[in-house]
N, C-alpha and C positions, 0 to 999 in steps of 0.2 A: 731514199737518201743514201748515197755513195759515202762511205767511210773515209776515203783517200779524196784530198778536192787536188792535191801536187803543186798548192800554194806554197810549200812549205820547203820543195825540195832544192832550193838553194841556199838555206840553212836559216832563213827567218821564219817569223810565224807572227801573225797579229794576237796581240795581247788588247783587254779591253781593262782601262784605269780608268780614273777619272778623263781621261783622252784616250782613243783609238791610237794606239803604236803600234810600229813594226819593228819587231827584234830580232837581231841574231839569237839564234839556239842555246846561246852559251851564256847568254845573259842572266845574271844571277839573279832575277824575277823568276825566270822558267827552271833556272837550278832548282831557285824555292820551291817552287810551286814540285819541280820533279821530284825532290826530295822528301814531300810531305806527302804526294800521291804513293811514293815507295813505302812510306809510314805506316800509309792506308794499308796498304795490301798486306804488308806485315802482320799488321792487328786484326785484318780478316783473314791469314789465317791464323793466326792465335786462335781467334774465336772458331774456326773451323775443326781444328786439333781440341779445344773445349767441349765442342757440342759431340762432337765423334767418342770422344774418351767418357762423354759421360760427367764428365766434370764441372758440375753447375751448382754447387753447394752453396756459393755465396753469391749476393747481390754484384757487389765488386767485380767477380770474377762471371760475372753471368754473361751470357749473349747478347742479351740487350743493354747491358753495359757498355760491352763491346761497340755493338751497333751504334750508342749515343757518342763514344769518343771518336767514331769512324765519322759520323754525319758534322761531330765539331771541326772535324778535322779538312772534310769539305768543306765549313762554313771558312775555315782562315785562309782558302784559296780564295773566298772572293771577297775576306776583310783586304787580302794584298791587293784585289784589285778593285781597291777602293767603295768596293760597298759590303759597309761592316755587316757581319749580321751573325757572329758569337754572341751570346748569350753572354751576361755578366757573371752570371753564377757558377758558370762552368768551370773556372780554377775551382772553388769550394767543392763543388761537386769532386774533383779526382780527391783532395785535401782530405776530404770526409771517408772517402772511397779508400785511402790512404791509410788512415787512423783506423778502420775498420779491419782492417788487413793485420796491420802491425798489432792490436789488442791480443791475438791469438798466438804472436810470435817469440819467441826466443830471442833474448836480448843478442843484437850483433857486438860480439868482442873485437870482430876479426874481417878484413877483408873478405870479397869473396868475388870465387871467379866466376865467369859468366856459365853456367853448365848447368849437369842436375839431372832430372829427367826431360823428354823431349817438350811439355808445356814450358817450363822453366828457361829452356833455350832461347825457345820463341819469345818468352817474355822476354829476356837480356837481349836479342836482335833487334826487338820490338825497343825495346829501351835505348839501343846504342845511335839507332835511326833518329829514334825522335832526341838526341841530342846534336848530330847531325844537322835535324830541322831546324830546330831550335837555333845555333849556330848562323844557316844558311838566314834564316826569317831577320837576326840580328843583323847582316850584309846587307841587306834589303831596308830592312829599316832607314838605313841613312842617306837612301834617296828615293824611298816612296815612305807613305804616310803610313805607317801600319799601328793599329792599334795597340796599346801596352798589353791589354788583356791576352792576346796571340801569344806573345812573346812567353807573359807568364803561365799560360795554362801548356805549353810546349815541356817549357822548365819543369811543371808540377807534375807534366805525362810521363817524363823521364824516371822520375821520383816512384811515379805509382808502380810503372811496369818492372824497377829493382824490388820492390815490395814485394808486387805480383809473385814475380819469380821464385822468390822466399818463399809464398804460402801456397803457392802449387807444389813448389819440392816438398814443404814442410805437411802439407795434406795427403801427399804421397807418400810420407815416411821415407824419403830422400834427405840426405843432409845436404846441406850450403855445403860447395867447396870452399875450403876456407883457405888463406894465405897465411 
């Protein structure tokens, strides 16, 4: 099977929803969908910079953590197109993921900017995207059906990878940059 069919190269592409369409490239279904796929690749390599460094201390922060928010994150391409199949639990899941993370940490007084060491980075790129998604998924919402769950566990991803970034630097004995 050929990778290239040159379906594509007058700037549509068929999308499969609840109907078979044809889109322009620039339509903000395939922004979403671009946006969450850049998401992806983000968080693997986060998780690639984890497993290299050595860095596996926590559930939270483990590989297969990784791997689960990577495969959610395939699943809400194809909640957009119209066949749900996230998991309900999966907000709880970062939520708990979340609280886990923060139990260890030093209360935040103070802003803090996106930096730190090189895991920490990743987390804040990995965090600023999936706000971005998040964002892009909200666009989308108001003229395709997208489940609420999508929306919320995007928001709660946001949430976790600022966390994240905190208890990498903080397990590194890196401080927060602070504002």
């Amino acid at each position: 099977m050929k990778i290239y069919t040159k379906t594509g190269d007058k700037g549509t592409t068929q999308v499969y929803t609840s109907e078979v369409l044809r889109l322009s490239k620039d339509d903000a279904i395939l922004e979403c969908y671009g946006t969450i796929d850049e998401l992806n690749s983000h968080v693997g390599m986060l998780n690639a910079l984890l497993v290299d460094s050595g860095h596996n201390n926590s559930d939270a922060l483990s590989a297969s953590f990784m791997y689960e928010i990577q495969k959610t994150l395939f699943s809400i391409g194809f909640a957009i197109s119209d066949k749900p199949q996230i998991d309900a639990s999966a907000t709880t899941i970062i939520e708990e993921a979340i609280d886990n993370l923060q139990q260890n940490l030093p209360a935040q007084t103070k802003f803090i900017l996106p930096g730190g060491g090189q895991l920490a980075a990743q987390a804040h790129i990995c965090r600023t995207v999936a706000r971005r998604a998040e964002r892009s998924l909200v666009s989308v919402s108001k003229q395709q059906n997208v489940p609420e769950i999508c929306i919320q566990y995007l928001n709660r991803l946001s949430d976790y990878f600022f966390v994240a970034a905190r208890a990498l630097n903080y397990n590194s004995n890196i401080p927060d940059i602070e504002v």
